[in-house]
C-alpha atoms as a printed R data frame, in Angstrom:
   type eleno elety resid chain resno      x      y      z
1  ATOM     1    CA   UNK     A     1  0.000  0.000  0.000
2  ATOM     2    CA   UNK     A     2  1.604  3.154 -1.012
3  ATOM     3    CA   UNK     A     3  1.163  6.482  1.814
4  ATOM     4    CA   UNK     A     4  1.202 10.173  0.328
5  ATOM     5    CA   UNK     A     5  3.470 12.338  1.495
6  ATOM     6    CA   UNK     A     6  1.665 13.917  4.283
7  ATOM     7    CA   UNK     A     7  0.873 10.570  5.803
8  ATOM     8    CA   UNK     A     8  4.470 10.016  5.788
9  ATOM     9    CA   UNK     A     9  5.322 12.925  7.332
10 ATOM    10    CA   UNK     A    10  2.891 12.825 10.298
11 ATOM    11    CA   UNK     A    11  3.837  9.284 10.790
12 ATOM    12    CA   UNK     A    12  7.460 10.576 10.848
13 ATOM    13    CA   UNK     A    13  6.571 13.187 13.556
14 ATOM    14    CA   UNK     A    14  4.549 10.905 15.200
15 ATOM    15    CA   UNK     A    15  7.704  8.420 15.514
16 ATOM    16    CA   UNK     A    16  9.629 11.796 16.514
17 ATOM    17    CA   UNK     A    17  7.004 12.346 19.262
18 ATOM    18    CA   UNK     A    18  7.522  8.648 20.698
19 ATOM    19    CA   UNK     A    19 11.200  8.794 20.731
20 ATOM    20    CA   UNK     A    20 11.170 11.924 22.425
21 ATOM    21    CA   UNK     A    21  8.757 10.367 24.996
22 ATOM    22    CA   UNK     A    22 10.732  7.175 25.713
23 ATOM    23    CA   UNK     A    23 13.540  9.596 26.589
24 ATOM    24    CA   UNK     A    24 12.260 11.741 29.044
25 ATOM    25    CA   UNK     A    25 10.969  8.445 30.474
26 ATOM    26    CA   UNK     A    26 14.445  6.856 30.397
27 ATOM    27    CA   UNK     A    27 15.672 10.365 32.084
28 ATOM    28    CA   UNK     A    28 12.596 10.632 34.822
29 ATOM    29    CA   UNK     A    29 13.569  7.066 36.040
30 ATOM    30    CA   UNK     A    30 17.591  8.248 36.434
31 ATOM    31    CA   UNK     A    31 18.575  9.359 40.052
32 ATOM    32    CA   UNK     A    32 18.329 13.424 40.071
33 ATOM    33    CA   UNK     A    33 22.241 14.208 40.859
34 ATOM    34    CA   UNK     A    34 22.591 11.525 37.588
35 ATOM    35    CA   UNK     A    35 19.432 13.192 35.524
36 ATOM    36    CA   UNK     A    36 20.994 16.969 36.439
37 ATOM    37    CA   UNK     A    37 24.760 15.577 35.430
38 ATOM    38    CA   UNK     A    38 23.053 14.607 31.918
39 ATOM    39    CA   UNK     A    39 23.695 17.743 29.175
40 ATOM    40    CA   UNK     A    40 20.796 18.598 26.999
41 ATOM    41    CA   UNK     A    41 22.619 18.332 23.698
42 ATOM    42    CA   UNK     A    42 22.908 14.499 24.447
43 ATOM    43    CA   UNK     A    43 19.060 14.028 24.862
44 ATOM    44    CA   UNK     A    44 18.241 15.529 21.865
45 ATOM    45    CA   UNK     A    45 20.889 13.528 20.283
46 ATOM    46    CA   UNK     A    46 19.386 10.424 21.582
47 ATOM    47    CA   UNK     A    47 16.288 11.984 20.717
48 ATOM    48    CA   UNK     A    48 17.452 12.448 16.612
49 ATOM    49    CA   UNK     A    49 18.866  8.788 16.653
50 ATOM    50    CA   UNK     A    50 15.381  7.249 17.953
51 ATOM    51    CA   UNK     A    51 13.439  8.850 15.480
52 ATOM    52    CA   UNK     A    52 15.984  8.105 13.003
53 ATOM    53    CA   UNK     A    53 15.818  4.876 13.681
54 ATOM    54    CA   UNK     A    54 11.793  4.870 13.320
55 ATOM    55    CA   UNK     A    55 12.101  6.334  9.982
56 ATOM    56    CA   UNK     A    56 14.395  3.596  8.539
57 ATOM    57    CA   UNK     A    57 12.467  0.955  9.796
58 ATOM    58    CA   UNK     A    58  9.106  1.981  8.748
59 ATOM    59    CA   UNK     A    59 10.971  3.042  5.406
60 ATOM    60    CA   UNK     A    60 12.142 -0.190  5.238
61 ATOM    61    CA   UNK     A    61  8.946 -1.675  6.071
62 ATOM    62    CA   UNK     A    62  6.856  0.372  3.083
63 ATOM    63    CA   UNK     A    63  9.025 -1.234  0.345
C-alpha cells in the first residue's frame, strides 16, 4: 500500500514524538544528581537517533 506524502510525514513526527517520549521516560527514572549531570545536547541527540531509527524501519517496512 503506497502512503502520500503527508501521511508520511505525520507518521514521521509521530515516531519523533515517541522517541522523544521514551527519553524523558528513560531520564525521569535516572537518580536526580545523575538526571541533572546529563547535558541537553545528548538528549536531543538520543532523541534524533530514535526517530531516526523509526524512519528507517518503517521506510524499510513500506518497500
Amino acid at each position: 500500500m503506497s502512503h502520500g506524502l503527508f501521511t508520511r510525514l505525520l507518521l514521521g513526527a509521530g515516531g519523533g514524538a515517541v522517541a522523544f517520549l521514551l527519553v524523558l521516560g528513560a531520564l525521569s527514572l535516572l537518580p536526580s544528581p545523575v538526571r541533572e549531570a546529563v547535558p541537553d545536547p545528548l538528549l536531543g541527540g538520543a532523541v534524533l537517533v530514535l526517530a531516526a531509527v523509526g524512519a528507517v524501519r518503517g521506510a524499510r517496512r513500506a518497500r
